[in-house]
C-alpha positions in Angstrom: 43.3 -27.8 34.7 40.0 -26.8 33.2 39.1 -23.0 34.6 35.3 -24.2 34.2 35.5 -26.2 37.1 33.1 -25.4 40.1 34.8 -24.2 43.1 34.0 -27.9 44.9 36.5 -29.3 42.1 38.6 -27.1 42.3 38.9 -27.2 45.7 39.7 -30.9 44.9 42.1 -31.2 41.7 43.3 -27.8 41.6 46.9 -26.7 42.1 48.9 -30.2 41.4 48.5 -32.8 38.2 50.6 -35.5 38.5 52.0 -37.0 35.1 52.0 -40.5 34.1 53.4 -42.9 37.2 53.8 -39.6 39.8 51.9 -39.8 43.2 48.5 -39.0 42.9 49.0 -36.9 45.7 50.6 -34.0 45.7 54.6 -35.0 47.6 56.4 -33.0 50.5 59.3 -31.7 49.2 61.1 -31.0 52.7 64.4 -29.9 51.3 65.9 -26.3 51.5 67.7 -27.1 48.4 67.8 -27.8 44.3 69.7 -29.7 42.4 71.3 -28.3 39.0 74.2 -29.3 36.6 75.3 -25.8 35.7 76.2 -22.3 37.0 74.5 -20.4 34.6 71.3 -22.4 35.1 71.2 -20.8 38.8 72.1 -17.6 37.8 69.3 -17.5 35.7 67.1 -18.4 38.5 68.1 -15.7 40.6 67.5 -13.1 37.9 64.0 -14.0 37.6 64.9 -15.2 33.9 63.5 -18.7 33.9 60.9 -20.3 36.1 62.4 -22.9 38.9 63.7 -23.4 42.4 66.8 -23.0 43.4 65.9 -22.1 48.0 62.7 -22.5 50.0 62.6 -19.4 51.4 61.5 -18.1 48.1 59.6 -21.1 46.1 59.1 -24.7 47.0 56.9 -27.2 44.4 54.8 -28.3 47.9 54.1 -24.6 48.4 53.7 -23.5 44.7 51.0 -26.3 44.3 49.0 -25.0 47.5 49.4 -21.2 45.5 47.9 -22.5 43.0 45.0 -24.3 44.3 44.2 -21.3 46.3 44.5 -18.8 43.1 42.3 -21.2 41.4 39.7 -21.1 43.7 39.7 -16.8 44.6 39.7 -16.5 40.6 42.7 -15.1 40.7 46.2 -14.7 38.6 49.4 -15.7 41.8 49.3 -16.5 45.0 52.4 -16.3 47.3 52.0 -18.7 50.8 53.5 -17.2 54.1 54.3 -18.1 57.2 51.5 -17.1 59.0 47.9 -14.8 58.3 49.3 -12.5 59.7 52.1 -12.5 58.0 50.0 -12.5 54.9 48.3 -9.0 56.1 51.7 -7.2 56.7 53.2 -8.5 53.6 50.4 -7.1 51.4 50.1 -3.9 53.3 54.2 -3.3 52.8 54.6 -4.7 49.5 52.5 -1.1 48.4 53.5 1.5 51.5 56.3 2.6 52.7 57.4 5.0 55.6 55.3 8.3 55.1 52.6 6.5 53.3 48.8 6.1 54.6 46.7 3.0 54.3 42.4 3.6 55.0 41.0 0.2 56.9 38.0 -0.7 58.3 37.9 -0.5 62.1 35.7 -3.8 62.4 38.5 -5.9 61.9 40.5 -9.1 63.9 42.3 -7.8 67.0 46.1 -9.0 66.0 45.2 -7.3 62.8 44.8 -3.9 64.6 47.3 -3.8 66.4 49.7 -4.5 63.2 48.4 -1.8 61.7 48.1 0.5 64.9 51.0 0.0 66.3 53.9 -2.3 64.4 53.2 -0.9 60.7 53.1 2.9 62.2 56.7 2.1 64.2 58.1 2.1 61.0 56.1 4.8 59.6 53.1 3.6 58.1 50.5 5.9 58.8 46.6 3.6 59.5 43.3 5.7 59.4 40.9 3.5 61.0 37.3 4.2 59.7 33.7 3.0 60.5 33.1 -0.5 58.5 29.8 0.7 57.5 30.9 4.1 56.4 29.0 6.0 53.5 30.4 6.9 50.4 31.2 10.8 51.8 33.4 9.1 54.6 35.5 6.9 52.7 36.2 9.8 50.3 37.4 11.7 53.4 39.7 9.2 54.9 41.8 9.3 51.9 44.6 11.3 51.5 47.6 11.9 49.0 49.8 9.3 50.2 47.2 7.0 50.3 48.0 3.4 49.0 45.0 1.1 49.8 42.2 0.3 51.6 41.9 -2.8 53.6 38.4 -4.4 55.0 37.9 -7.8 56.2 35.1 -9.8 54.3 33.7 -10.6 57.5 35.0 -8.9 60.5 36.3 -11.1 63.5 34.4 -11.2 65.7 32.1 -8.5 64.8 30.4 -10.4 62.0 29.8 -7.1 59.9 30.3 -7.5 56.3 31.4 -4.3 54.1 29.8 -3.2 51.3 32.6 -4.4 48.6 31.2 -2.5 45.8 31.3 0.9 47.6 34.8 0.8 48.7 36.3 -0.5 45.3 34.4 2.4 43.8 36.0 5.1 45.7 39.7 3.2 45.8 39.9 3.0 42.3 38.4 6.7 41.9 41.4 7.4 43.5 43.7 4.9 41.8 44.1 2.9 45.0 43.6 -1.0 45.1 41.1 -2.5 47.8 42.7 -5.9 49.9 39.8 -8.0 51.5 40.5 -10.9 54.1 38.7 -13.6 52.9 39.4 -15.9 56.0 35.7 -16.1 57.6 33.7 -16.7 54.3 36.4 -18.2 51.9 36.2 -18.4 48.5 33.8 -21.1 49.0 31.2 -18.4 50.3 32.8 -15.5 48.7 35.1 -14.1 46.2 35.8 -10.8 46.5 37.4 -10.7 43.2 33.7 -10.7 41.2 32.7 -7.4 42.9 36.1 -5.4 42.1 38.5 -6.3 44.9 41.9 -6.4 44.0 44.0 -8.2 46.3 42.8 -10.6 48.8 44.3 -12.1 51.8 44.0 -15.5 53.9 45.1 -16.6 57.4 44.9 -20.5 55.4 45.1 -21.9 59.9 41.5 -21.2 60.3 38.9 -22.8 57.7 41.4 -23.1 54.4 43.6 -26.3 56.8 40.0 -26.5 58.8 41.8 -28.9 61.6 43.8 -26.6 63.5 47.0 -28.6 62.8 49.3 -25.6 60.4 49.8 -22.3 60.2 50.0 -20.4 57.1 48.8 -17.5 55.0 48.4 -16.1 51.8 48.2 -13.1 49.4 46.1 -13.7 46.2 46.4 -10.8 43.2 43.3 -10.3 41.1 45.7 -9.4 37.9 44.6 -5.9 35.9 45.1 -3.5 38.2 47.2 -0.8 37.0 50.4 0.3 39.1 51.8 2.3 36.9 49.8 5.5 37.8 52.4 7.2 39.7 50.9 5.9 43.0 53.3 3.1 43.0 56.9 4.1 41.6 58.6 0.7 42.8 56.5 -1.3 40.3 57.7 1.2 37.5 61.0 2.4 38.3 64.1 -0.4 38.1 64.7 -2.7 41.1 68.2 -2.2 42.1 68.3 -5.6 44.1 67.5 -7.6 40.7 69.9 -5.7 38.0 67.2 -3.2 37.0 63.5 -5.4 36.5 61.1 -3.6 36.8 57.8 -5.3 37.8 55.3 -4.0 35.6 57.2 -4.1 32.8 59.2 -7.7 33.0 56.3 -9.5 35.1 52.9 -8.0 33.5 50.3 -10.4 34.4 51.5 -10.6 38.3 53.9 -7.5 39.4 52.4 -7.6 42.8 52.8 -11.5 43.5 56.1 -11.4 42.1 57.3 -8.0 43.9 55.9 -9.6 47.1 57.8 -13.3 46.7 60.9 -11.7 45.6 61.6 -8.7 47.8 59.3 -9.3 51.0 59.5 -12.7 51.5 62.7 -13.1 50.6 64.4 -10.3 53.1 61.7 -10.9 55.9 62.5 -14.7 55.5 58.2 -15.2 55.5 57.4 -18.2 53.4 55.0 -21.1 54.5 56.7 -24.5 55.1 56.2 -27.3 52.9 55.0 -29.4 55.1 52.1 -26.8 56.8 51.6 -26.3 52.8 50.7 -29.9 52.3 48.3 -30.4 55.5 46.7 -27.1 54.3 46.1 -28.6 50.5 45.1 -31.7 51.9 42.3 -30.0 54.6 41.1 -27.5 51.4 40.0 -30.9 49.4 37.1 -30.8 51.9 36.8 -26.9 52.1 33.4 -26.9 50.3 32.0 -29.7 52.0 33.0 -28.2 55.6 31.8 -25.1 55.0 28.7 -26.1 53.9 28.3 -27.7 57.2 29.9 -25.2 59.3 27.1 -22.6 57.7 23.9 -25.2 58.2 25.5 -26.0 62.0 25.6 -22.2 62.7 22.2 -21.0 61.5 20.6 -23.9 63.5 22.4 -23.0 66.4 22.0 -19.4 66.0 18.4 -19.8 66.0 18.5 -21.6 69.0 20.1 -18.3 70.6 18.2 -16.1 69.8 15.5 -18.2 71.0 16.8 -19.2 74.6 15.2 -16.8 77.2 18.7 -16.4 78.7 20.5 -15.3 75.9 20.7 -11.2 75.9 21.7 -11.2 71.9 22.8 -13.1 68.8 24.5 -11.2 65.5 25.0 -14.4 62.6 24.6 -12.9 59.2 22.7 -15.5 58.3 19.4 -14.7 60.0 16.9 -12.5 58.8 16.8 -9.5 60.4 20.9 -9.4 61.2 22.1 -6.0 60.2 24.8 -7.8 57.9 21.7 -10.0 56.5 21.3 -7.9 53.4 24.9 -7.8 52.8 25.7 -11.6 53.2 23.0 -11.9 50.5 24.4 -9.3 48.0 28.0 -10.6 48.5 28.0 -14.6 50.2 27.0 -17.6 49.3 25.6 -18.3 53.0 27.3 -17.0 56.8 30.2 -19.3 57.4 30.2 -20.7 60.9 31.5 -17.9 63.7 28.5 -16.9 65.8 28.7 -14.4 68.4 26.2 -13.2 71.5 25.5 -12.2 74.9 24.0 -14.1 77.7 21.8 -12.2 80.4 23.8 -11.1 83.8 26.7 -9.7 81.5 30.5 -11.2 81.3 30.6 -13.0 84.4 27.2 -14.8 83.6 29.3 -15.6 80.1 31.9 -16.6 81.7 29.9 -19.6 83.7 28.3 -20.7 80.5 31.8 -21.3 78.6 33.0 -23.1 81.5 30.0 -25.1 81.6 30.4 -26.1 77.8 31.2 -29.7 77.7 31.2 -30.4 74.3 32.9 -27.0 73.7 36.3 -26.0 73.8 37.8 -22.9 75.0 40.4 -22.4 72.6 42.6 -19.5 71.1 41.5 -20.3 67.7 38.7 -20.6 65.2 37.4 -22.0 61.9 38.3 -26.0 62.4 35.9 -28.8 62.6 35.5 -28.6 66.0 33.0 -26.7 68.1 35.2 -23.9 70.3 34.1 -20.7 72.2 36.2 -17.6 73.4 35.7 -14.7 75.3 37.7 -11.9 72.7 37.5 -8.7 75.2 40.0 -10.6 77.4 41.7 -12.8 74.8 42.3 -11.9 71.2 41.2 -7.8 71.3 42.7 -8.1 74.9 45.7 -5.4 73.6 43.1 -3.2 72.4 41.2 0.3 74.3 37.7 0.6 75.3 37.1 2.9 72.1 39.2 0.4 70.0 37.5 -2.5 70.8 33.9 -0.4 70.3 35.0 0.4 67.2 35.6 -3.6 66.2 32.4 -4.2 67.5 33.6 -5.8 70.2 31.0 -5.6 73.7 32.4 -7.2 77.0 30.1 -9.6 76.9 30.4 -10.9 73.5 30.9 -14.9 73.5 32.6 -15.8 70.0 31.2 -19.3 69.1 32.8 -21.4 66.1 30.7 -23.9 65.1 32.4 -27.2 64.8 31.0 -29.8 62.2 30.0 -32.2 64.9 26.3 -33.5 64.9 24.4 -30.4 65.6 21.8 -31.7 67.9 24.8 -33.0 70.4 26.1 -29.1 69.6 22.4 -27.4 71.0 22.3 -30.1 73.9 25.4 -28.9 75.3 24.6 -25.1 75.1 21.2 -26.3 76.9 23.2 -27.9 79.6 25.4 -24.8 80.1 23.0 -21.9 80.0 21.1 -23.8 82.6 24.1 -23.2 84.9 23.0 -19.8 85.2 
């Protein structure tokens, strides 16, 4: 593969080369199992000696391909698939802190996220400080403590649409010899890659705009490579792993110690990994990742400016116009907005409520990030499990609509917001 390629190529050939007479596309391997002549071949395997697969949970060719596109494309050194975004998020967050360990996010962040770190991650002892997304340097500082292990910030908060200030943060986590994990879902690396402004880890729920047509789950963990675990912070990359006759990570696995630590501990006890088949569908739907996104950003500024335009329409945040208070941010860090608008129509949440019943075109839909056009109402749907102060923290009003803008023509888009907010 030739690292020079732009990010639209890549996007296209990355991750899978087929050799003379193989299928140009890359093949489901839907089998559990290997294949091998010998014992000691196996054994091999399972002592992380020799590169192979020998059992899905842990490494499939389907899934390694998909890895490696998406590595390719965040700039980045391993990737390990998983089940679910989610998944992805948890995994990253464990595979550093344990019981009596502290992790600093950013409040503004996607509500299943906060309540895995509010409430799952702290049943079994990991402590989350929740801070504002827009923090100054003086209250990042303060939120760290001792036991610290990482902070966590979405690239662009769902649904709040506020975008961190990368540089900031990594400059205070690595002050402190902590990494700093990004989601990359909203923006992806077609709009953003966290890894050029210091980032460390970054993260994927690859159901929303990576497989764009709302057909598989999956997520993914992508390491940066250079970050250095060995500072005392992090004694199970240093000290010998037990479980694998005494590897230790940093030592034995140099380039990748957090990809590999992740594959071979978490996603092998938790039983995590992302199915071949969801793997496939999500390679195939990333070959079009930085042709979709370019529509999804042109779709959403047009209808943004509609908003903010329509006298019935109380507010509009989209990064993407001048004057958002992410605007100068999306500049510094983005390559344009990506495609999730949200707003507020006048008479409040039962005036909203009307308008997305009225959409036609529309869907309401627990999801977002595919090609097509869908709305939904987060206070009482995805942040539904969070407080009044929680979900004012996320940036989350009870009016707020959340709008993903589809790829559909966007005139037929505007006509049928016109239709609806004339209902009210």
């Amino acid at each position: 593969m030739n690292c020079n390629w732009k990010p639209g190529t890549l996007a296209v050939q990355a991750g899978y080369e087929p050799g003379n007479g193989d299928p140009r596309v890359v093949p489901i391997a839907q089998s559990t199992t290997y294949k091998y002549d010998d014992v000691q071949t196996v054994a091999d395997l399972f002592d992380l000696k020799r590169d192979g697969y020998f059992y899905t949970r842990l490494a499939n060719p389907t899934v390694a391909a998909f890895e490696r596109k998406i590595a390719a494309l965040e700039k980045g050194v391993a990737a390990v698939a998983t089940c679910a975004g989610q998944t992805a998020n948890a995994m990253a967050i464990m595979n550093i802190a344990k019981a009596g360990d502290h992790i600093v996010a950013a409040a503004a962040l996607y509500g299943g996220t906060v309540t895995l770190f509010t409430h799952t991650l702290k049943k079994i002892g990991i402590e989350i400080t929740l801070i504002d997304t827009e923090s100054d340097e003086a209250a990042i500082r303060a939120a760290i403590k001792p036991n610290t292990k990482a902070i966590f910030l979405e690239a662009l908060a769902n649904p709040a649409l506020i975008i961190p200030d990368f540089e900031l943060y990594v400059k205070v986590a690595h002050e402190n010899g902590i990494p700093v994990i990004v989601d990359n879902t909203f923006p992806t690396p077609i709009l953003c890659t966290p890894f050029d402004f210091g980032v460390d880890i970054v993260t994927h729920s690859t159901t929303k705009y990576i497989d764009g047509h709302a057909t598989s789950i999956g997520g993914i963990v992508v390491e940066k490579g250079g970050f250095d675990w060995s500072s005392g912070r992090f004694p199970e990359f240093t000290e010998p792993d037990d479980s694998y006759h005494g590897l230790v990570y940093t030592r034995d696995f140099a380039a990748c110690p957090f990809s590999v630590k992740l594959r071979v501990q978490l996603v092998r006890d938790y039983g995590v990994p992302q199915m071949p088949f969801n793997a496939f569908m999500s390679m195939v739907g990333c070959e079009t990742l930085h042709v979709r996104m370019q529509r999804h950003t042109e779709n959403a500024l047009k209808l943004a400016e509609y908003l903010r335009n329509h006298p019935k329409v109380a507010w509009v945040r989209y990064p993407g116009l001048d004057g958002d208070p992410s605007n100068a941010m999306m500049k510094k860090y983005m390559r344009g907005a990506s495609g999730v608008i949200v707003c507020g129509v006048k008479g409040g949440r039962a005036a909203g409520e009307k308008v997305m019943n009225s959409l036609k075109l529309a869907a309401i839909v627990v999801h977002v990030a595919d090609v097509r056009t869908g709305v939904l109402h987060p206070a009482s749907m995805t942040h539904r499990q969070l407080s009044d102060d929680e979900l004012k923290a996320a940036g989350i009003s009870p009016d707020l609509i959340r709008i993903s803008v589809g790829i559909e023509d966007i005139e037929d888009i505007i006509a049928d917001w016109e239709q609806a907010l004339a209902k009210i």
